[in-house]
Structure formats: C-alpha cells, structure tokens
Backbone as JSON, one array per atom type, in Angstrom:
{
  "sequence": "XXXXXXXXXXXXXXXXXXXXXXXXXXXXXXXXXXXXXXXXXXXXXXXXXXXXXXXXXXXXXXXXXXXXXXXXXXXXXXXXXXXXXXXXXXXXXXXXXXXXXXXXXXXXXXXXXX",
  "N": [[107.03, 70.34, 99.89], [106.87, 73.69, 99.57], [107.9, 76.12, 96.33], [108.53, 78.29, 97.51], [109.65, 77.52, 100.03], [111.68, 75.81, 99.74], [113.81, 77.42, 98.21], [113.52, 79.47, 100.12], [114.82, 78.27, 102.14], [117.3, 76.96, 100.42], [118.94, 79.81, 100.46], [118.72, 80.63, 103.14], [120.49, 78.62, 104.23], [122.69, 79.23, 102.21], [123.8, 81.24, 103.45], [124.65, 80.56, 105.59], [122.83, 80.71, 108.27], [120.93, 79.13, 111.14], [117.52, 78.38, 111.13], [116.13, 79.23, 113.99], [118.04, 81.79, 113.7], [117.57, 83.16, 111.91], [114.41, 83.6, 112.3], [115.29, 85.1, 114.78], [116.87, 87.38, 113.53], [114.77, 88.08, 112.39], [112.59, 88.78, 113.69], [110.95, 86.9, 114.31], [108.92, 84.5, 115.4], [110.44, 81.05, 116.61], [109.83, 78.96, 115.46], [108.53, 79.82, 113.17], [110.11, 79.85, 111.11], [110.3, 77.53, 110.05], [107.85, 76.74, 109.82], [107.32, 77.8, 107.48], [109.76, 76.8, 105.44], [108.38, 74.33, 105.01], [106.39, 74.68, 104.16], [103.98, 75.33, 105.55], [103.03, 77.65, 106.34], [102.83, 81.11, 105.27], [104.87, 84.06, 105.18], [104.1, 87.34, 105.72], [104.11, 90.24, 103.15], [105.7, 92.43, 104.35], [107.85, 90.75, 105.65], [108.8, 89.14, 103.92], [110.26, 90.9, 102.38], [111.81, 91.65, 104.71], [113.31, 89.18, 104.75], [114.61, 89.12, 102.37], [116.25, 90.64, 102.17], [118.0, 90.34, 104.43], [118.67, 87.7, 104.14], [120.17, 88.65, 100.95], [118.54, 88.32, 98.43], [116.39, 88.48, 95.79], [113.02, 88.86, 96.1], [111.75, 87.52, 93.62], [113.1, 85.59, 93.2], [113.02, 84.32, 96.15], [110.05, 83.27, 95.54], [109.89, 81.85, 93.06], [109.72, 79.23, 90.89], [112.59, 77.24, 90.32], [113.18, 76.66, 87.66], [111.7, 78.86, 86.43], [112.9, 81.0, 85.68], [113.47, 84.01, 83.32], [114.69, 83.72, 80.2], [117.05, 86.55, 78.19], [115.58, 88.58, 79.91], [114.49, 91.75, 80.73], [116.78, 94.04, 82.09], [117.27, 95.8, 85.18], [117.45, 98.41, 85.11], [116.35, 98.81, 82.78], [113.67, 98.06, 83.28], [113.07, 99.93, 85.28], [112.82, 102.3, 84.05], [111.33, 101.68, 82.21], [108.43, 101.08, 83.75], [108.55, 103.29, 85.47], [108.28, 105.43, 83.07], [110.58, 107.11, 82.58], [110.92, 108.56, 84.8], [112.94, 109.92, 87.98], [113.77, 106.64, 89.69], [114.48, 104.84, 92.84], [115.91, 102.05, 93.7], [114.32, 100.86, 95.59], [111.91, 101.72, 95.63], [111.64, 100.1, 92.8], [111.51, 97.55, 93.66], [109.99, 97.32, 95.56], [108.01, 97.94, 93.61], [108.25, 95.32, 92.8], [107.47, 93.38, 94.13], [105.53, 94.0, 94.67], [103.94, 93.08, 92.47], [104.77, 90.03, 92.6], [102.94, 89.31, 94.82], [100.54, 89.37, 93.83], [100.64, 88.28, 91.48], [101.38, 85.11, 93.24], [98.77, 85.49, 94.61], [96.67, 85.01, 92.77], [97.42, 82.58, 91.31], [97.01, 81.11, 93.94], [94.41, 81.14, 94.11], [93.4, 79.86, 92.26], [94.14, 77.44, 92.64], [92.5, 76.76, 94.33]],
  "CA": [[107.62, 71.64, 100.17], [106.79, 74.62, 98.21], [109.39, 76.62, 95.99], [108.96, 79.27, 98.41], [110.06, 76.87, 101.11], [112.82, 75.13, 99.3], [114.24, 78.87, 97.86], [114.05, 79.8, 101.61], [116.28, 76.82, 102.63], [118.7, 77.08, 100.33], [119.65, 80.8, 100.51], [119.12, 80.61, 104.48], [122.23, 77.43, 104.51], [124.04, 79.65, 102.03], [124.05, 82.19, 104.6], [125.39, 79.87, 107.06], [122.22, 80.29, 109.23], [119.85, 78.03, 111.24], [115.89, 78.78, 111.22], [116.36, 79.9, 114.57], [119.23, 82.57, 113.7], [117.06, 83.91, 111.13], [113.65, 84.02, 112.45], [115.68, 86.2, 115.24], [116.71, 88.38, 112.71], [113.84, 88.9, 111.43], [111.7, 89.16, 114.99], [109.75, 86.04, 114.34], [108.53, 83.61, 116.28], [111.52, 80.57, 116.46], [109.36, 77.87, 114.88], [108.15, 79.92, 112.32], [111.23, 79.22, 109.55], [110.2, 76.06, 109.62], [106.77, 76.44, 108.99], [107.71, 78.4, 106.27], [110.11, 75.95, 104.81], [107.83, 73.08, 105.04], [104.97, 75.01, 103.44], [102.87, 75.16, 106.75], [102.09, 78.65, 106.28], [103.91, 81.83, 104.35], [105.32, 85.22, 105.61], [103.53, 88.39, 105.0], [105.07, 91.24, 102.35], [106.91, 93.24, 105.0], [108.73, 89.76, 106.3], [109.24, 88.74, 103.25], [111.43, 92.46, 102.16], [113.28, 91.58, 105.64], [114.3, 87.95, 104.62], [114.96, 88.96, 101.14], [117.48, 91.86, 102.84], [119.26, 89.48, 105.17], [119.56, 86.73, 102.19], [120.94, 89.43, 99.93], [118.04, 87.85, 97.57], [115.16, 89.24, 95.61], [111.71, 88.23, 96.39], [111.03, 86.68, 92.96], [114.35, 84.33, 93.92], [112.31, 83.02, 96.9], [109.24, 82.71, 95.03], [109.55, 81.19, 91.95], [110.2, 77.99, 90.54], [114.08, 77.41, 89.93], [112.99, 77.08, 86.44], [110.61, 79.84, 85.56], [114.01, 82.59, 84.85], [112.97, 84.42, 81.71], [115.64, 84.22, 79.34], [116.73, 87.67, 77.96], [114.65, 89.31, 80.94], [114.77, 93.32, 81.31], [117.97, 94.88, 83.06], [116.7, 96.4, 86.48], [116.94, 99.87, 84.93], [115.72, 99.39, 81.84], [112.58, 97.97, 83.98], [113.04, 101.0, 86.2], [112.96, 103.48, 82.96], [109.74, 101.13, 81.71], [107.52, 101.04, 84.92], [108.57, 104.94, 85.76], [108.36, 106.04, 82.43], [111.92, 107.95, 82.74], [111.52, 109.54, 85.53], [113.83, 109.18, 88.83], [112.98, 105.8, 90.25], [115.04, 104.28, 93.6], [116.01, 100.59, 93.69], [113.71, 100.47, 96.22], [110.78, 101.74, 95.01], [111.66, 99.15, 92.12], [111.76, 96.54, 94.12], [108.12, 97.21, 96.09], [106.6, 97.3, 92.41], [108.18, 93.83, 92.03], [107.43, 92.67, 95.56], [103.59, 93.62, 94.54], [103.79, 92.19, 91.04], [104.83, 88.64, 92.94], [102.41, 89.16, 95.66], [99.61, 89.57, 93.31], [100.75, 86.75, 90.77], [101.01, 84.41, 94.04], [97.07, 85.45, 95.61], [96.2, 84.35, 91.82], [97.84, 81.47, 91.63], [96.06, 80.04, 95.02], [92.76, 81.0, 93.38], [93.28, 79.06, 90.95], [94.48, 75.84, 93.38], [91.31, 75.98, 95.13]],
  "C": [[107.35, 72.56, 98.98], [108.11, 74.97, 97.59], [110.15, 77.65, 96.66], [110.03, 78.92, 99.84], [110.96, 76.29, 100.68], [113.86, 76.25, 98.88], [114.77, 79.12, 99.47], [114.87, 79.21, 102.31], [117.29, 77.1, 102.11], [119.12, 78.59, 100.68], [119.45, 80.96, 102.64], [120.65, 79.62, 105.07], [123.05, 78.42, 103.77], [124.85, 80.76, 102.4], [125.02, 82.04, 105.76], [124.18, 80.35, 108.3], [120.93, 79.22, 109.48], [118.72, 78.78, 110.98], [115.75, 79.64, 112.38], [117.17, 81.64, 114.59], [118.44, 83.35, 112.78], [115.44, 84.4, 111.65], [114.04, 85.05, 113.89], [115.55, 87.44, 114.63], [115.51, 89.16, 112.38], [112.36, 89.31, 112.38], [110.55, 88.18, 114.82], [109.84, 84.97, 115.29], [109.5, 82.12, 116.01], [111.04, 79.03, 115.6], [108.61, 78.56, 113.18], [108.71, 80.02, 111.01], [111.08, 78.12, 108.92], [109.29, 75.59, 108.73], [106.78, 76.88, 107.56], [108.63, 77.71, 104.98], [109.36, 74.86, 104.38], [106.36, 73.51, 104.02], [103.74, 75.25, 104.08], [102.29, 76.08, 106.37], [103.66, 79.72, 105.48], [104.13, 83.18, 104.96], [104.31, 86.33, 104.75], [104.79, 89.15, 104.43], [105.81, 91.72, 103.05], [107.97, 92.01, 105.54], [109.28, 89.48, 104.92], [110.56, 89.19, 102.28], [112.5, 92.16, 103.65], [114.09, 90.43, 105.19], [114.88, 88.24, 103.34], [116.96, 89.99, 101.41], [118.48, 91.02, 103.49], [119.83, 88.71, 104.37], [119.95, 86.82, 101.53], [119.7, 88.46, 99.01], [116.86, 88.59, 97.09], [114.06, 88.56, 96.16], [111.2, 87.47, 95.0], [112.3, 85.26, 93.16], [113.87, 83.74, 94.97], [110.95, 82.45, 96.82], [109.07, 81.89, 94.22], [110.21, 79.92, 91.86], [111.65, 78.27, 90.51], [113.85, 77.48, 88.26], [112.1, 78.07, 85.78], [111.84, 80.96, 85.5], [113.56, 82.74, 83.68], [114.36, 84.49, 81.14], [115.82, 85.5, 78.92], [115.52, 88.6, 78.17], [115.22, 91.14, 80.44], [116.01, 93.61, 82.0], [116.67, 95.46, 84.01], [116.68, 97.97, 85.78], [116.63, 99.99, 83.75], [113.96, 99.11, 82.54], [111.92, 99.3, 84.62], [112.71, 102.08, 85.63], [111.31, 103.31, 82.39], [108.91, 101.58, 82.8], [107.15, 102.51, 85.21], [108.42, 106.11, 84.98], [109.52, 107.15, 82.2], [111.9, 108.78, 83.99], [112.29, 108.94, 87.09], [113.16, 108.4, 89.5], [114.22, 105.13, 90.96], [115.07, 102.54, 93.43], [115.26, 100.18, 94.68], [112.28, 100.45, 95.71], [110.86, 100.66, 93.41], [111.21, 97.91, 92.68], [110.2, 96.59, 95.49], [107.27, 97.39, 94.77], [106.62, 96.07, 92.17], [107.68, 93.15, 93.17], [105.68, 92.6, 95.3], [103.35, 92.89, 93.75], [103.77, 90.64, 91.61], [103.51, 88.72, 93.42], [101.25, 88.53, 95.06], [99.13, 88.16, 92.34], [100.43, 85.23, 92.11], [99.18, 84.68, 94.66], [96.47, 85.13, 94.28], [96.35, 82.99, 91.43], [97.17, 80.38, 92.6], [95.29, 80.23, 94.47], [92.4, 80.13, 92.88], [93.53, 77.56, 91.64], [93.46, 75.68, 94.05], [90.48, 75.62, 94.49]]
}
C-alpha cells in the first residue's frame, strides 16, 4: 500500500466513512477508493482538492510519508507572504501552489522508480 493509500484510509475511517460513502461524495466510480487505497491506481489533482475538502485534510497529509513533517516548517502565512511576495494571497490560492508543489514532487519521484 502506498502512503497515499494508507493516509487515505486513515482520514476516510476518521471520518466515519466507507469507500463507497466517499467515492459518492466525490462522484467516483464505487470501486475506485479502493483502488486508491490499495495503490492500484491514484486520483487526479481536481479529486484529490475534493477528498482533501471532505477529509478536512491537506493534500501533503495524504501524500507524504507519516514521517517526512519538517520540523519548524513555515506558518501558512508566512508561506503565503513568501510565495506572494506580500501581496494579498487567499488560502486557496495557497493551497493550489501546494497542491502543484506535491503534484510535481510526486511525477518526479515515479521517474525516478522507473
């Protein structure tokens, strides 16, 4: 199981839903939580911003290892102040620079596994 698929497990149970109940939610196909848990195959970026929304979780929380947290990481708005250079920047638009930043780190990552 990947970490993506083990991440996705737990914060889907600590939801209190099944695979079913969520790939509703999220307009997917009723087997495809599974595959996703198991490592079969992986959600594209816009699925991945819906499950992160229903899970209350970020997207590097269902990517990453449980151990890769950076110790004394960035605050979200001092990030938000860095990235934007001071000017007004939405928690959203934060959160699609970090959603690319993963994306990008993950399509490097496989490169590198093949």
């Amino acid at each position: 199981m990947s970490f993506f698929g083990e991440n996705l497990k737990r914060a889907r149970k600590r939801c209190g839903l099944t695979q079913r109940q969520l790939a509703e939610q999220i307009g997917a196909k009723h087997n495809s939580v599974s595959n996703w848990e198991n490592g079969q195959s992986e959600p594209d970026t816009q699925t991945i911003r819906q499950l992160c929304r229903i899970l209350d979780v970020t997207a590097n929380e269902l990517i990453d290892s449980p151990s890769s947290g950076a110790s004394g990481s960035l605050s979200r708005d001092d990030l938000k102040f860095a990235l934007f250079e001071g000017d007004e920047a939405t928690e959203d638009m934060l959160q699609e620079v970090l959603d690319f930043a993963q994306f990008v780190k993950e399509k490097y990552r496989n490169k590198e596994e093949l």
